[in-house]
C-alpha positions as CSV (number, residue, x, y, z in Angstrom):
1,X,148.5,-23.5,58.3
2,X,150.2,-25.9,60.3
3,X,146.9,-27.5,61.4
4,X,145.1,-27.5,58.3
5,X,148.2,-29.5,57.0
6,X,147.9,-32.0,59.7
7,X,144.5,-32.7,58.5
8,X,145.7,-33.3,55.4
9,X,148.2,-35.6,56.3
10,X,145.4,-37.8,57.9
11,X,143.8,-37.9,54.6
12,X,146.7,-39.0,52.8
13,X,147.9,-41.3,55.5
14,X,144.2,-42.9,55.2
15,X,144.0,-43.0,52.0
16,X,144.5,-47.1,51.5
17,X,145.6,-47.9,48.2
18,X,146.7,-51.1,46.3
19,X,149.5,-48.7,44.5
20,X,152.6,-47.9,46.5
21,X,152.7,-44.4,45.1
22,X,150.7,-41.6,46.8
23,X,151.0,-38.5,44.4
24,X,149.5,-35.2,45.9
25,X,148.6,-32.3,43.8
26,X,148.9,-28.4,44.8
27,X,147.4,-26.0,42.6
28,X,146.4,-22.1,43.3
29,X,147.8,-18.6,42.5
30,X,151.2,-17.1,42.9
31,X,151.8,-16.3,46.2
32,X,149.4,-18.5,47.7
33,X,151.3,-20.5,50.0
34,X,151.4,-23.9,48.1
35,X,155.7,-24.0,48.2
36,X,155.0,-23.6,51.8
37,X,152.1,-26.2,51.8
38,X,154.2,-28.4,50.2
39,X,157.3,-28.0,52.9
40,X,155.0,-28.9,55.6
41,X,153.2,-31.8,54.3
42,X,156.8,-33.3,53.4
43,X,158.0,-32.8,56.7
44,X,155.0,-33.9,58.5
45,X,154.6,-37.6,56.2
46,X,158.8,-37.7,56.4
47,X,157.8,-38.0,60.4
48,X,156.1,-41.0,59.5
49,X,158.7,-43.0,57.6
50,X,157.2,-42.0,54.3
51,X,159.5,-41.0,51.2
52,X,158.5,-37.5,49.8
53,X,160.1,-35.6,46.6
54,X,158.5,-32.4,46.0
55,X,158.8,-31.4,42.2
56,X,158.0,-27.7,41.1
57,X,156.6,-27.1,37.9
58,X,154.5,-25.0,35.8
């Protein structure tokens, strides 16, 4: 999973926006793995001076 998140960072991180807000969506079943999505991507975009709040909600 680690991997696949590391591709996704690159998206976000090229992602060029006017807005200085970057808001990233996870969506799938219980169980899936998106918590744990979530934790990596944060800690992976923190590594790159980026601010990240995750917020859980259903």
């Amino acid at each position: 999973m680690v991997n696949q998140a590391s591709e996704i960072v690159q998206q976000i991180l090229s992602l060029e926006s006017s807005y200085s807000t970057t808001l990233v969506a996870i969506d799938g079943k219980g169980g899936a793995g998106k918590s744990t999505l979530a934790s990596i991507l944060a800690a992976q975009l923190e590594t790159t001076g980026r601010r990240v709040d995750i917020v859980h909600f259903d």
